[in-house]
Structure formats: structure tokens, C-alpha cells
Backbone bond lengths (Angstrom), bond angles and torsions (degrees), N, CA, C in turn:
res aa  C-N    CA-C-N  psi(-1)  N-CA   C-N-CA  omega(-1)  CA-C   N-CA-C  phi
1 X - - - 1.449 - - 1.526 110.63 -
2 X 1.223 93.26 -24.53 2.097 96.08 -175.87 1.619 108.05 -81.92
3 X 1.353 86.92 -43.37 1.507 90.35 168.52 1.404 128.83 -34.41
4 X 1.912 110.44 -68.72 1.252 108.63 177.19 1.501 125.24 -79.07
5 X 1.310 104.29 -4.87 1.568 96.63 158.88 1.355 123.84 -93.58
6 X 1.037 124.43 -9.61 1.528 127.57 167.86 1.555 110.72 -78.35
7 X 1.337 120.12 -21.21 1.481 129.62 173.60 1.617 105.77 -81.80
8 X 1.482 120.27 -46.67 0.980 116.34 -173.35 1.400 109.28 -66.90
9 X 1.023 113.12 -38.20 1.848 131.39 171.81 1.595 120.24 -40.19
10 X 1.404 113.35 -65.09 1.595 145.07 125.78 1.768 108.21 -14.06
11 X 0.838 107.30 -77.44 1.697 90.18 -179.98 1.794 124.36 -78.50
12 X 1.300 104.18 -15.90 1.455 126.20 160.28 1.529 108.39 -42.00
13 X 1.791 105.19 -81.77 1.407 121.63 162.73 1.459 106.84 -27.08
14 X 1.112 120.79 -71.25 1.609 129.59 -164.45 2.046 100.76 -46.92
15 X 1.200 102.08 -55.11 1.127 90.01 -172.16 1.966 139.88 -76.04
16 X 1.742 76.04 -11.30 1.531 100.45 162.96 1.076 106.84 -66.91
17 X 1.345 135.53 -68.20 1.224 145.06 -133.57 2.264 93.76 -76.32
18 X 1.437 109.91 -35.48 1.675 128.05 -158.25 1.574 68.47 -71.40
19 X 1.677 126.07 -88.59 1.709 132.39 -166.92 1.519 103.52 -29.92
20 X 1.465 143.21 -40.81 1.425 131.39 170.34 1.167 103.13 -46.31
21 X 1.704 101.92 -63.70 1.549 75.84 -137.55 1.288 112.03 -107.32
22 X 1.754 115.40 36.99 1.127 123.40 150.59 1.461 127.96 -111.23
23 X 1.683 85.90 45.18 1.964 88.45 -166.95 1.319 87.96 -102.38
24 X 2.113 138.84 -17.96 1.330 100.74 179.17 1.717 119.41 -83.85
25 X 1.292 81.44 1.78 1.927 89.96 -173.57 1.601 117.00 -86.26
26 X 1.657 119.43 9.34 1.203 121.43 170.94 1.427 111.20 -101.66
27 X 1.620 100.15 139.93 1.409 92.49 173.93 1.922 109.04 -108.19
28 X 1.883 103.43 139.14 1.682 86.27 167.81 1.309 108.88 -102.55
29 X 1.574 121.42 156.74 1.519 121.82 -177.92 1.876 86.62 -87.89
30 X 1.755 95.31 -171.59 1.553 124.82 -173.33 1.597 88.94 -68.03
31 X 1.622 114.59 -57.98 0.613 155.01 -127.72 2.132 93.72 -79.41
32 X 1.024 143.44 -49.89 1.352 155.21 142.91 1.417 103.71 -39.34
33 X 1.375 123.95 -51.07 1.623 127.44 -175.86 1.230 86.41 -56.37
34 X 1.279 122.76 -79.31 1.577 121.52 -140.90 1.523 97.53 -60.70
35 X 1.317 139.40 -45.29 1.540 140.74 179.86 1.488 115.05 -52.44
36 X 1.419 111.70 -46.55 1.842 112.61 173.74 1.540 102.96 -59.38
37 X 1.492 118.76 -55.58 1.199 101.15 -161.10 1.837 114.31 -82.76
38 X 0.752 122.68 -7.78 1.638 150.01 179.90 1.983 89.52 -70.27
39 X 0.914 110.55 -48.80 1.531 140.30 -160.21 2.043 94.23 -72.81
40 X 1.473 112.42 -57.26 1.254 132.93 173.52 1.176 108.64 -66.88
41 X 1.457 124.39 -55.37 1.351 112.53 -175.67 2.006 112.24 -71.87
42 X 1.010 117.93 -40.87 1.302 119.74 177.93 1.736 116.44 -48.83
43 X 1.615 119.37 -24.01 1.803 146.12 -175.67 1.647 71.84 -78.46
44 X 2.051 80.53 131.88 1.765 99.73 165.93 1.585 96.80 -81.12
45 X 1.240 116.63 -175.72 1.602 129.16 -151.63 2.054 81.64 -97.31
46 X 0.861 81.67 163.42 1.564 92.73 163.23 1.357 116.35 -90.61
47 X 1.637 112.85 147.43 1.449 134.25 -174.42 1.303 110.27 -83.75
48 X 1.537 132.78 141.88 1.074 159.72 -176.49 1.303 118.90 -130.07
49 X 1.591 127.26 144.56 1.513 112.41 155.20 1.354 110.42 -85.14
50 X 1.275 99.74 153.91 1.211 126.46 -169.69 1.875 100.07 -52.72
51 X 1.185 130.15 132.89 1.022 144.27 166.57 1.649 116.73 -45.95
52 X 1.104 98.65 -48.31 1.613 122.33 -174.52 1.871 108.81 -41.29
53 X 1.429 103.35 -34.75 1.655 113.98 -168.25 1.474 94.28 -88.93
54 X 1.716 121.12 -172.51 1.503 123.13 133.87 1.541 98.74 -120.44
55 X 1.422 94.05 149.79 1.171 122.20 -179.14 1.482 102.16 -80.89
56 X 1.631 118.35 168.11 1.320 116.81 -165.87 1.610 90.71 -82.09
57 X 1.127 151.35 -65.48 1.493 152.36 167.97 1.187 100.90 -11.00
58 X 1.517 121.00 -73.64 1.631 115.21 -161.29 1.509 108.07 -73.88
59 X 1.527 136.28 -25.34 1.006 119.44 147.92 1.599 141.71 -42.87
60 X 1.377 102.58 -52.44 1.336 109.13 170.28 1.864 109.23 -76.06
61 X 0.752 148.20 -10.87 1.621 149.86 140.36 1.509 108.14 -53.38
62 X 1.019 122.83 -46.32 1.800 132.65 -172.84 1.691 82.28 -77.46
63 X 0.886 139.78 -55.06 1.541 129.71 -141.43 1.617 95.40 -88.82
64 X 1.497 128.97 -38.00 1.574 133.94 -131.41 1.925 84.60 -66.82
65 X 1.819 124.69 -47.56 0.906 119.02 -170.91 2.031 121.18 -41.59
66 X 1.448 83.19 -40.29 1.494 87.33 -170.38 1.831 100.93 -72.40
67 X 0.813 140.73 -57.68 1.137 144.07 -155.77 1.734 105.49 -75.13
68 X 1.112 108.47 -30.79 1.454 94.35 158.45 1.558 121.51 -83.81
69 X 1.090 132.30 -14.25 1.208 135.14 134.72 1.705 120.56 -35.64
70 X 1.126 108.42 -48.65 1.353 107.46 -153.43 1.549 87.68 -88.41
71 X 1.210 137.93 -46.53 1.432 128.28 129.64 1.180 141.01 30.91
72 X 1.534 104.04 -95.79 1.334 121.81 146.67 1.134 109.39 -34.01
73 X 1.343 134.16 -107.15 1.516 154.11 166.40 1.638 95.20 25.25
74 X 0.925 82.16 -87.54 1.817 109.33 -171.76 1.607 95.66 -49.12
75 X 1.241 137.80 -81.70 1.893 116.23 -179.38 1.297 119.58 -48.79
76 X 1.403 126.32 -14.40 1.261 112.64 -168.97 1.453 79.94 -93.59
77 X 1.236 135.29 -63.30 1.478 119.63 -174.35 1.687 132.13 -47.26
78 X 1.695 113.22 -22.48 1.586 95.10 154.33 1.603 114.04 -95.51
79 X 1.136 122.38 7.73 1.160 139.07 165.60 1.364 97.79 -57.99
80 X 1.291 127.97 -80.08 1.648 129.00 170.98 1.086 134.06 -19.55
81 X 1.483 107.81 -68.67 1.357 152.14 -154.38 2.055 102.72 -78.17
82 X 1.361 96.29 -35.65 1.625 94.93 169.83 1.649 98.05 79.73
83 X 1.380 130.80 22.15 1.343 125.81 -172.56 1.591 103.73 -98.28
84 X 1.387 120.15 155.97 1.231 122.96 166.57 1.035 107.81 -106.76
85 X 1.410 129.65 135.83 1.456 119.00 173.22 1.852 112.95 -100.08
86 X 0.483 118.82 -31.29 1.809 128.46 141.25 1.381 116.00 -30.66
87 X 1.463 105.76 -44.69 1.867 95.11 170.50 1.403 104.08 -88.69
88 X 1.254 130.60 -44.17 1.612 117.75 -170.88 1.618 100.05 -56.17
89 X 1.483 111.94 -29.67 1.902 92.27 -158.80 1.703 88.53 -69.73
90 X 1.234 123.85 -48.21 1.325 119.35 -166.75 1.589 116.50 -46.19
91 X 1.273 113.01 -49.53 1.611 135.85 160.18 1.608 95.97 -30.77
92 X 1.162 113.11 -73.63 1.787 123.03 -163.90 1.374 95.92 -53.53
93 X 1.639 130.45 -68.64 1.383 136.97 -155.88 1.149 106.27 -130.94
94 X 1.707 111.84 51.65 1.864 106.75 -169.23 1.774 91.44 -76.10
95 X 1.545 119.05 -44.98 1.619 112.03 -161.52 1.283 104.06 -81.35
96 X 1.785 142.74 -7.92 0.985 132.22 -169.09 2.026 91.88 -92.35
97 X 1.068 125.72 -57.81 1.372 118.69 165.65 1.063 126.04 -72.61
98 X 1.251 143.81 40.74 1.189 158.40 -171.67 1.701 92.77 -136.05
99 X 1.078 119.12 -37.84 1.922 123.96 174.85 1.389 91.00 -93.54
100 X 1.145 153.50 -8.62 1.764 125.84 -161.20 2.157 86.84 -115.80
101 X 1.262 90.68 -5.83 1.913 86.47 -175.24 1.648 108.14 76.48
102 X 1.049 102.48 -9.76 1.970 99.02 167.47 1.148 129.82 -47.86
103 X 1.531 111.69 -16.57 1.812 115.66 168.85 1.563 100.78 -67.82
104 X 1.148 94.79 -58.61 1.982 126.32 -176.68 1.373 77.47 -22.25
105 X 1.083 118.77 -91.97 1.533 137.79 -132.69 1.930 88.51 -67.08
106 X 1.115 109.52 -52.17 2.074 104.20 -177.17 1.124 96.11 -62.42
107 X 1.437 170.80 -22.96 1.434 143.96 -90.20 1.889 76.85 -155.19
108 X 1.433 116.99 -32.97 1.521 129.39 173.09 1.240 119.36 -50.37
């Protein structure tokens, strides 16, 4: 398998390298110009969403600042505070996970 992809790779290269460096030895006429771009202008424009909405990306880009903030915020504040939050949950639901083996399994 390495084989033929290292060959295919190998003649890949090869043929890159032949298209360089026979790109100053081609000539284009007027005549190709005017057809590509004739060719371009006739292509409808490309589609977009509408600006008007946010998209789920630019939301989550608009948002990422705050939430790593809020992040922060929040460790530096039990950071302070000297709290464990690992002991309060146990406190809250020490006997209900203490029967389901969920310590078991964190304690691993």
C-alpha cells in the first residue's frame, strides 16, 4: 500500500514539477482571455446567508469572549473562597452516589 502511494506521490511530484516549468513556454491568445472571462461573467454570483440573521458560528465566535470570561470569573472565585465543589456535591448527593457506585467509578 506504501508502495503505490509513494509512486503515486512520485509521479504526482513529477507532474507538478513538468506544469512549472512549462508554464513560461505556453502561449495564451486574446482569444481564450475573452472566453474565460465571458465564461465568469455569464456564473451567477455566489450565495450567502443573509446577513440580517447570525449564523450559529458567528454567534458562538461573538459569545466565546464572554464565556471564557465567565470562566475565569468562576475559578478564580472558588479559587478565593477555599471551597471544594467535589465536597459540597457529595454533601448534596453523598448517599444517593454512594448506592449508584459513582464515587467508585470518580475515585478511579
Amino acid at each position: 500500500m506504501k508502495k503505490k502511494r509513494h509512486a503515486r506521490d512520485e509521479r504526482l511530484i513529477e507532474l507538478l514539477q513538468s506544469a512549472y516549468f512549462a508554464k513560461n513556454h505556453r502561449l495564451v491568445d486574446d482569444r481564450w482571455q475573452r472566453s474565460v472571462m465571458q465564461r465568469i461573467r455569464s456564473m451567477e454570483p455566489i450565495s450567502r446567508q443573509s446577513s440580517d440573521g447570525l449564523s450559529l458560528e458567528r454567534l458562538l465566535w461573538r459569545m466565546a469572549p464572554a464565556v471564557a470570561l465567565l470562566v475565569v470569573m468562576v475559578a478564580c472565585g472558588l479559587a478565593l473562597t477555599g471551597r471544594a465543589p467535589e465536597y459540597d456535591l457529595y454533601q448534596a448527593f453523598g448517599d444517593e452516589l454512594a448506592l449508584s457506585g459513582f464515587l467508585v467509578i470518580l475515585s478511579i
